[in-house]
C-alpha positions in Angstrom: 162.2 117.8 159.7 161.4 115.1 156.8 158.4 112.8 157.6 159.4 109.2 158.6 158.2 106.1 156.7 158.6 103.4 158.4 158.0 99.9 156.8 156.8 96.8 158.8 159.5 94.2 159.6 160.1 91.1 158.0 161.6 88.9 155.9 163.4 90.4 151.9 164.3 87.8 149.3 164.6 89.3 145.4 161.8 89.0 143.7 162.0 87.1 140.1 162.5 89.7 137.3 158.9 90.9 135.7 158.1 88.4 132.5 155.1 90.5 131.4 154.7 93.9 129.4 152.4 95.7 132.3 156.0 95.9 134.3 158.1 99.3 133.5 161.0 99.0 131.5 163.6 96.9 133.9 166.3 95.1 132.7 169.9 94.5 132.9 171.6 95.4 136.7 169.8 98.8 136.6 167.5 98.1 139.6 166.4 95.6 142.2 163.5 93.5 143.0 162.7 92.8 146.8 159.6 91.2 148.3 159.3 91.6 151.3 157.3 89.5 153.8 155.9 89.7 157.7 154.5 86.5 159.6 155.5 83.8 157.4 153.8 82.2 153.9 150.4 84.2 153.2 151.3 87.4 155.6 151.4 90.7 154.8 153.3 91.4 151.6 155.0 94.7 150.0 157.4 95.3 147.1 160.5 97.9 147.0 162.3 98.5 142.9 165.2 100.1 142.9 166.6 102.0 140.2 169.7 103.1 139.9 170.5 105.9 137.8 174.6 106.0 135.8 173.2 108.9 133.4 173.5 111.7 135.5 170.9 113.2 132.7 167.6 113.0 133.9 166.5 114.0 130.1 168.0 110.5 129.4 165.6 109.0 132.7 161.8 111.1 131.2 160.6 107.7 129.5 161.2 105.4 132.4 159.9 108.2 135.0 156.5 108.2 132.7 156.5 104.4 132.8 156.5 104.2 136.2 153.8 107.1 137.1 151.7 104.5 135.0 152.6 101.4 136.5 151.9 102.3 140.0 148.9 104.4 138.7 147.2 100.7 137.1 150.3 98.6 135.8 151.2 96.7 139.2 148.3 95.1 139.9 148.9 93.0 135.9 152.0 91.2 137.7 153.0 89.2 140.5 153.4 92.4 143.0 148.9 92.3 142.4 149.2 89.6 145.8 150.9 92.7 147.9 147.9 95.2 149.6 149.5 97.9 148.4 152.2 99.1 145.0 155.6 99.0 145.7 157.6 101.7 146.8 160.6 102.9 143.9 163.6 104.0 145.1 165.5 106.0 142.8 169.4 106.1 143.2 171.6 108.5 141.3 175.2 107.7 141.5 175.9 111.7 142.9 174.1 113.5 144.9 174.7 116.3 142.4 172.5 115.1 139.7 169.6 114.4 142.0 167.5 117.3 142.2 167.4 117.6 138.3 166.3 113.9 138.3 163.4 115.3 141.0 162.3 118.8 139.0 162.2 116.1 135.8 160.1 113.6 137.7 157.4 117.0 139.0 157.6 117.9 135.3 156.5 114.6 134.0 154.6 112.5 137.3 151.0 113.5 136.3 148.8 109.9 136.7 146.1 110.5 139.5 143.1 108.4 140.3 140.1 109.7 142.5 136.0 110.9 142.6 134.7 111.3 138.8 133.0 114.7 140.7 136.5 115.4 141.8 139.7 116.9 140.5 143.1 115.8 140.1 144.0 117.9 143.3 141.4 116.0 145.3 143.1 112.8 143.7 145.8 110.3 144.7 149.1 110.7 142.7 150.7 107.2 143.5 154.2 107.7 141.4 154.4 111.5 144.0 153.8 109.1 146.8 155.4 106.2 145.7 158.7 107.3 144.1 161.9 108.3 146.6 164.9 109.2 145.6 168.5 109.4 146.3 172.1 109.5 146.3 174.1 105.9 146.6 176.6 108.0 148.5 173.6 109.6 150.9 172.8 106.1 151.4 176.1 104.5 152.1 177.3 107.2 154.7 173.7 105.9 156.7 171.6 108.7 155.7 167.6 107.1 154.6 166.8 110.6 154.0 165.2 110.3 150.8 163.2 113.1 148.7 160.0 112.8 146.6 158.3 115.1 144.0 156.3 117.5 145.5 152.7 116.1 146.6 150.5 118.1 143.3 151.4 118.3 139.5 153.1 122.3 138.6 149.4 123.0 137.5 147.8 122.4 140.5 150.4 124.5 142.5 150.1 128.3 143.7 153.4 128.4 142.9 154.1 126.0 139.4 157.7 126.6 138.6 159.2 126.3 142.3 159.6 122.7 142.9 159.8 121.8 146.3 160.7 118.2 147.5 159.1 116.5 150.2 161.7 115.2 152.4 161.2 112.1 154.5 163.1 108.5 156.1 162.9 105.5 154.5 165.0 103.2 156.5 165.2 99.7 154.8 167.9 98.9 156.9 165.4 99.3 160.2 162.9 97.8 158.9 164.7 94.2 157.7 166.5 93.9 160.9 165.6 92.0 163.7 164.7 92.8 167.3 165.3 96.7 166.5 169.1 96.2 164.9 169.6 97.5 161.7 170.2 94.8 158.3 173.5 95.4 156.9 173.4 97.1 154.0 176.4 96.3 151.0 
């Protein structure tokens, strides 16, 4: 049964594209910005990117997924999303569902940022791009299904196991959490 991440409700507006160097490689209509907001000005704040992926080569995606394990490692707190408590959530969307968990086995391959204790080891650490990275299909999402997958929680070296890579599943229903009163936002 996947976990279920729930997000608190409130207000989404796009957020302005990134104008400084500390944000990952986004441009063009690849991905989305949203801020998101609960209680008004000054309440709690929290960003969702999403990428969308045309390729269907996740050879073609290594460089971005690197940029991001960065970023949400050290790089968000250089631009505006530094006001939000916490990094924003990256939701990668492959155009299949076929091409998906190659994009995943390339993102365990290549997600290895971690912060934590100088006494302590990277599998004591936080990984915040194996936390903070989702992904899946547009046509997962379109039928209603939030079901979403992440690379597993600890880098191939730190695994009993290194080359079985084993997604963590869980639901990450936008839709629920922008509606109002319990209905769910309409999603285009």
């Amino acid at each position: 049964m996947p976990q279920r991440r729930t997000l608190p409700r409130g207000r989404v507006q796009p957020c302005p594209p990134p104008s400084c160097a500390a944000c990952p490689s986004l441009s063009g209509p690849r991905y989305a910005l949203l801020r998101c907001e609960r209680g008004g000005p000054g309440g709690e704040r929290w960003g969702v990117l999403i990428e969308y992926d045309r390729t269907e080569r996740p050879h073609k995606q290594i460089d971005r997924l690197r940029r991001y394990d960065w970023w949400l490692l050290e790089g968000w707190r250089e631009t505006h999303f530094a006001t939000h408590p916490v990094a924003p959530s990256v939701i990668y969307l492959t155009a299949r569902s076929q091409p998906l968990r190659a994009l995943i086995r390339a993102a365990d391959r290549t997600f290895s940022a971690w912060h934590g204790r100088r006494d302590a080891g990277p599998r004591e650490g936080v990984h915040p791009a194996r936390q903070g990275v989702m992904f899946a299909s547009r046509e997962r999402v379109l039928s209603g299904d939030w079901t979403m997958e992440c690379a597993p929680s600890l880098p191939p070296v730190l695994r009993e196991h290194p080359n079985v890579c084993s997604p963590d599943s869980l639901v990450y229903d936008l839709p629920a959490s922008f509606g109002r009163r319990g209905e769910r936002a309409q999603v285009a």
